[in-house]
Kinemage of the C-alpha trace (Angstrom):
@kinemage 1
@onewidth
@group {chain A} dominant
@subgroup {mainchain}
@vectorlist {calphas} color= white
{ca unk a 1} P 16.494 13.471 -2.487
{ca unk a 2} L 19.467 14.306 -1.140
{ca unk a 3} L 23.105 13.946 -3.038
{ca unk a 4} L 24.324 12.088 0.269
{ca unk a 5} L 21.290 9.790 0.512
{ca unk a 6} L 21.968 8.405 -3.449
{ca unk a 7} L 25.859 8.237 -2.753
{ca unk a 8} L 24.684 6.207 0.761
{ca unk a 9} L 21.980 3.985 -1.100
{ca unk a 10} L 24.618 3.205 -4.378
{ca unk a 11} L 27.139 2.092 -1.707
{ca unk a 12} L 24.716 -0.219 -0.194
{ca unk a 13} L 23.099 -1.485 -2.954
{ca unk a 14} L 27.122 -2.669 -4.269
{ca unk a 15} L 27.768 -3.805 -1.158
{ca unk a 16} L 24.522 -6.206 -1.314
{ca unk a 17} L 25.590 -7.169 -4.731
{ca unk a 18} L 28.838 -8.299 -3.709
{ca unk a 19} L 27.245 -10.510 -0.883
{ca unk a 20} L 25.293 -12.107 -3.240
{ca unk a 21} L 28.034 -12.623 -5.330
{ca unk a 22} L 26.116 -10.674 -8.247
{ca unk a 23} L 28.836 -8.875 -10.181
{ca unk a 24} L 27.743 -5.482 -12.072
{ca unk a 25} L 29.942 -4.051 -15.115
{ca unk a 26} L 32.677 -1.943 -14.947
{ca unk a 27} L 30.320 1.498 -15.941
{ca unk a 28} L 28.657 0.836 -12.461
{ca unk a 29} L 31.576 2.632 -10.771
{ca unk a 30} L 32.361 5.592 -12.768
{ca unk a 31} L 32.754 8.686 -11.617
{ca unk a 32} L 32.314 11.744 -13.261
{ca unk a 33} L 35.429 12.436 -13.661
{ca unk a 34} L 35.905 8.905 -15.704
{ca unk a 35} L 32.469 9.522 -17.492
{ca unk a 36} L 34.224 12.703 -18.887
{ca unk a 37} L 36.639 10.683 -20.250
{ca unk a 38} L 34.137 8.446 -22.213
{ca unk a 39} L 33.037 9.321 -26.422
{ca unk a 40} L 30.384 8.032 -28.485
{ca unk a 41} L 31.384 4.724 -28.041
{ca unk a 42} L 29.634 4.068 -25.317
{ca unk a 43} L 26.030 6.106 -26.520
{ca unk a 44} L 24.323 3.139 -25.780
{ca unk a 45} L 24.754 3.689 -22.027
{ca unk a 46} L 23.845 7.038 -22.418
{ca unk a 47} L 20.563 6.800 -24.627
{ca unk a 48} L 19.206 3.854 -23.277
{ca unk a 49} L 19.273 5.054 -19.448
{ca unk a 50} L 21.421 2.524 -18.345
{ca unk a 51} L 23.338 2.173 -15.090
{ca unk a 52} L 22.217 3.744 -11.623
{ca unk a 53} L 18.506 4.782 -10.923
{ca unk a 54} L 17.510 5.799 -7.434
{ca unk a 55} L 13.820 7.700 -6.151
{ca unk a 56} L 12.086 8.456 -3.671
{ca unk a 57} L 8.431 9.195 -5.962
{ca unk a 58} L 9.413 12.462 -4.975
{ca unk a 59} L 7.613 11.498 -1.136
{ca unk a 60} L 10.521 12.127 1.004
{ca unk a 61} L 10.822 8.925 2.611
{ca unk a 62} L 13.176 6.954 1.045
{ca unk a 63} L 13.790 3.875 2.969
{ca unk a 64} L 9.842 3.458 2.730
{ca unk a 65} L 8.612 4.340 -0.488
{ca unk a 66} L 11.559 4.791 -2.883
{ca unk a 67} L 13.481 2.243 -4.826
{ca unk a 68} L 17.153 1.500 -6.103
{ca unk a 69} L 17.581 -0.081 -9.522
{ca unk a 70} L 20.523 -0.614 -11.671
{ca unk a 71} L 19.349 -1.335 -15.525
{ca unk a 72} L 21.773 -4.004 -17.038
{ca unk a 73} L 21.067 -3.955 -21.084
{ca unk a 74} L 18.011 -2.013 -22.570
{ca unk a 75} L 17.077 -1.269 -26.446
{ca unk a 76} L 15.154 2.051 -27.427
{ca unk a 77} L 12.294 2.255 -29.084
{ca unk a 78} L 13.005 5.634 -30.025
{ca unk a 79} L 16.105 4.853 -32.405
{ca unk a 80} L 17.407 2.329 -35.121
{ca unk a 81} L 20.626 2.873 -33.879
{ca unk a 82} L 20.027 0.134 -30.815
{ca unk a 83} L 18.300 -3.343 -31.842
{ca unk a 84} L 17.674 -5.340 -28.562
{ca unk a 85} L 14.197 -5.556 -28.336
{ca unk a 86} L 14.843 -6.378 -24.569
{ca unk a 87} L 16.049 -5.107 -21.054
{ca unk a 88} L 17.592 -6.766 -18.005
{ca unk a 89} L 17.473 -4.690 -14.776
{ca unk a 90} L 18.040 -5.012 -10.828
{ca unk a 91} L 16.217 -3.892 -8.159
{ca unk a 92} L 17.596 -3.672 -4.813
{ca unk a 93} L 14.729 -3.219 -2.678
{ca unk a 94} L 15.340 -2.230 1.594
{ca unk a 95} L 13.319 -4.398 3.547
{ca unk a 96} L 9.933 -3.025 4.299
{ca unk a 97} L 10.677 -0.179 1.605
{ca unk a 98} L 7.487 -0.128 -0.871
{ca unk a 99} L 7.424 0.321 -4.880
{ca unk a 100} L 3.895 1.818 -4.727
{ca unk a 101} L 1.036 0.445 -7.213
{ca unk a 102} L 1.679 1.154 -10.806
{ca unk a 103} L 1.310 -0.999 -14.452
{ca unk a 104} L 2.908 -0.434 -17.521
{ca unk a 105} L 1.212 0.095 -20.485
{ca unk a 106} L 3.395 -1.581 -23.267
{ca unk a 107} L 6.084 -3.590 -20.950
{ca unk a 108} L 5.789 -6.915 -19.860
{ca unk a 109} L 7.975 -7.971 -17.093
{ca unk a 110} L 9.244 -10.632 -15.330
{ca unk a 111} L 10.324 -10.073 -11.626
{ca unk a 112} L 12.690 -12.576 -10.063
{ca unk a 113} L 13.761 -12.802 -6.838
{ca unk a 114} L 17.412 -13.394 -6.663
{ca unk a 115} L 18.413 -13.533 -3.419
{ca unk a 116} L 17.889 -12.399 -0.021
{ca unk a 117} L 14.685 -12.182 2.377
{ca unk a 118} L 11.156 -12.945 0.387
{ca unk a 119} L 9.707 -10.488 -1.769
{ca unk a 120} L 6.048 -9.911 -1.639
{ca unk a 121} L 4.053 -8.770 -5.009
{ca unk a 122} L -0.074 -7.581 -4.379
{ca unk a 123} L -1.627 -7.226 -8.091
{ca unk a 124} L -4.950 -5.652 -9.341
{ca unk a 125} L -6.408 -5.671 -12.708
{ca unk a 126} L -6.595 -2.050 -14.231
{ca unk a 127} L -10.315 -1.138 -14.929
{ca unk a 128} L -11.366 1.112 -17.743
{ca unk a 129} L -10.644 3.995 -15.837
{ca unk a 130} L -7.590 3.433 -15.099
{ca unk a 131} L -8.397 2.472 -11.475
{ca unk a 132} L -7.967 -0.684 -9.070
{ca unk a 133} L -10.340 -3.292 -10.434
{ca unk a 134} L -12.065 -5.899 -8.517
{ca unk a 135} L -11.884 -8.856 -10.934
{ca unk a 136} L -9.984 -11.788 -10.679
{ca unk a 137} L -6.261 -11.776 -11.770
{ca unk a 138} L -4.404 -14.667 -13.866
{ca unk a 139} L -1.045 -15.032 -12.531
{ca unk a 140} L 1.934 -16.972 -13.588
{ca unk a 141} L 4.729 -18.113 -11.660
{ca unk a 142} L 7.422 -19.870 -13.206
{ca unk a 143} L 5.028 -21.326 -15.765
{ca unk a 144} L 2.279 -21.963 -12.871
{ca unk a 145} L -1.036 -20.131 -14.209
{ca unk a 146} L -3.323 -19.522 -11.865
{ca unk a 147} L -6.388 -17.141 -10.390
{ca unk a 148} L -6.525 -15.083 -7.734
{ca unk a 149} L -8.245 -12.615 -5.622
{ca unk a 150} L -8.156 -8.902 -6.908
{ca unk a 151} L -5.670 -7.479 -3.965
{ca unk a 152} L -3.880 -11.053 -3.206
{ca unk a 153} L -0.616 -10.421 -2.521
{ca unk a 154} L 2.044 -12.995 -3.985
{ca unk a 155} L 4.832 -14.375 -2.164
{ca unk a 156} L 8.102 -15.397 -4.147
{ca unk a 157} L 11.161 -16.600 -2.274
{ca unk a 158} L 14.480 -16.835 -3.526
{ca unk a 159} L 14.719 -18.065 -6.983
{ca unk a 160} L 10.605 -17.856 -7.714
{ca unk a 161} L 9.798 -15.322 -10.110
{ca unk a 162} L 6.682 -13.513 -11.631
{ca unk a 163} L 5.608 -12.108 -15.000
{ca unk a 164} L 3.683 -9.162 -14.943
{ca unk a 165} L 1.699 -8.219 -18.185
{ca unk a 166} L 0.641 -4.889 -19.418
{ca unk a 167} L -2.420 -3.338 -17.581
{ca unk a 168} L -1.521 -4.978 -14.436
{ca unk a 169} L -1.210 -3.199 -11.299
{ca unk a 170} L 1.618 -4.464 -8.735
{ca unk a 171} L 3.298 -2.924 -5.472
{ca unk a 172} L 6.079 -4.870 -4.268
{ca unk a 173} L 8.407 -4.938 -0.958
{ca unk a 174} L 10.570 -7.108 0.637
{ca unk a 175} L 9.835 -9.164 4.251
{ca unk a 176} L 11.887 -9.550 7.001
{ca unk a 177} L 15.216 -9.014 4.808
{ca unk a 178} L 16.608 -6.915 1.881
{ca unk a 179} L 15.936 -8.659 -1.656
{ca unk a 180} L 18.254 -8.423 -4.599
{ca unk a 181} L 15.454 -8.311 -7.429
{ca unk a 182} L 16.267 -9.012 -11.595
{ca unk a 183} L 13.697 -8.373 -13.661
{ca unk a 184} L 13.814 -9.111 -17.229
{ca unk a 185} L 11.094 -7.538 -20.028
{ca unk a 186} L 10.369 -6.294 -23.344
{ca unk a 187} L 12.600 -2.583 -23.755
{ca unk a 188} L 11.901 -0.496 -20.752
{ca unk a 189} L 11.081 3.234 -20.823
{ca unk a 190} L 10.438 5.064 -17.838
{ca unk a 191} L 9.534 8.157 -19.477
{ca unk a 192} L 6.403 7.097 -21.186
{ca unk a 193} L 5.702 3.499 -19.673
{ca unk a 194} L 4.517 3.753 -16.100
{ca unk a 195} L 1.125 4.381 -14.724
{ca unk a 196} L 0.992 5.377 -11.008
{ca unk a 197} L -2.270 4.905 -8.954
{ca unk a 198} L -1.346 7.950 -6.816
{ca unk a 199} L 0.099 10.701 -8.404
{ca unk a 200} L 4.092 10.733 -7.694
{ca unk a 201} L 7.390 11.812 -9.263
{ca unk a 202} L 9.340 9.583 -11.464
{ca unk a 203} L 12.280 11.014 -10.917
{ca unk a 204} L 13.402 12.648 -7.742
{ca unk a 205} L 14.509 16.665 -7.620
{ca unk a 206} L 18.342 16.230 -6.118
{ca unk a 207} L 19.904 18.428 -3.090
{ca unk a 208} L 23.684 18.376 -3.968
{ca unk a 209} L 24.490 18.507 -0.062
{ca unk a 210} L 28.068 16.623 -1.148
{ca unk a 211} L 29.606 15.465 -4.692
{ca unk a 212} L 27.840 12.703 -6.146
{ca unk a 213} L 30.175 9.912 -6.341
{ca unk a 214} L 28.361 7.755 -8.863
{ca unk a 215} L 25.752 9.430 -11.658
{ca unk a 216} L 22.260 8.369 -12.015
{ca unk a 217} L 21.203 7.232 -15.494
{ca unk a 218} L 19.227 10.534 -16.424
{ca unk a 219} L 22.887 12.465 -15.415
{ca unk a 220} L 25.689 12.030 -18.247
{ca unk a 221} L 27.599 14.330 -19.640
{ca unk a 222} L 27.635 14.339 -23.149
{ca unk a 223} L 30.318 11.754 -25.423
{ca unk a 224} L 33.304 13.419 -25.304
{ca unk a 225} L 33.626 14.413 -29.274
């Protein structure tokens, strides 16, 4: 991705924010210049990937298969130093722009919708193989259990939410608006967690065509000793 399409996206996605009268904190708008300032007192940011998380699954195409988060409060499963078994994210997701099909293999999840246009979830069983199974998934929606087709696709409008267990394939996108997305689960770690169906990239390789004005999570500088 490019540097100027992250800077464009971050300004859009606070923008958004603000007219849903969501309010992020403070470490949302740092610059580099203020994260130079910061020491070890705020590690936790640091380790546990918070803040600022935009891809494109390395496809190119941003505003169609890509995604803008912002991760809230997250533990670490990888060191005693952080306790919160627990992680609070948002996901700001373009209208019509896809999160393709992946599960997770230790996280459970739930998505909410928190404002906006309607946000549209189709889920799959994994199969042994890691593949698209044709079985019949159990769904919950705000504490309404119930089966569905494999491939249905799940419709949540503003306030509805979904939880999304382990092993469960999803790809979401928003209708006919832009949807500001929370989604609360057990501690989240992109690193090891995700499962693509197709083979993409995580994280995207950056083109510094201009100076980023905010960093992504995976782009601190070290605590200033």
């Amino acid at each position: 991705m490019k540097r100027s399409e992250i800077n464009q996206a971050i300004d859009g996605g606070i923008a958004f924010c603000k007219r849903m009268n969501f309010h992020l904190p403070p470490f949302a708008y740092w610059s580099l210049a203020e994260w130079t300032t910061k020491g070890h007192e705020y590690d936790e940011i640091r380790d546990n990937m918070l803040g600022w998380d935009a891809t494109d699954f390395g496809l190119g195409k941003f505003d169609e298969m890509g995604g803008l988060l912002f991760t809230i409060r997250n533990g670490n499963h990888k060191s005693d130093k952080y306790v919160k078994p627990y992680c609070e994210k948002l996901l700001l997701i373009g209208q019509d722009q896809v999160t393709p099909y992946h599960f997770h293999f230790a996280k459970m999840e739930d998505i909410i919708n928190r404002g906006g246009g309607e946000l549209m979830i189709q889920v799959y069983n994994a199969d042994g193989d890691e593949q698209l199974a044709d079985t019949p998934v159990q769904v919950n929606t705000d504490g309404h259990i119930y089966t569905v087709e494999a491939g249905a696709i799940i419709r949540l409008t503003p306030g509805e939410s979904i939880t999304l267990p382990p092993y469960l394939y999803h790809k979401f996108w928003a209708e006919s608006e832009a949807v500001l997305c929370g989604e609360v689960s057990m501690v989240n770690d992109d690193t090891v967690d995700n499962r693509f169906l197709e083979e993409v990239g995580r994280y995207p390789d950056i083109e510094d065509d201009e100076p980023a004005r905010y960093l992504l999570c995976h782009e601190y500088p070290p605590a200033l000793e």
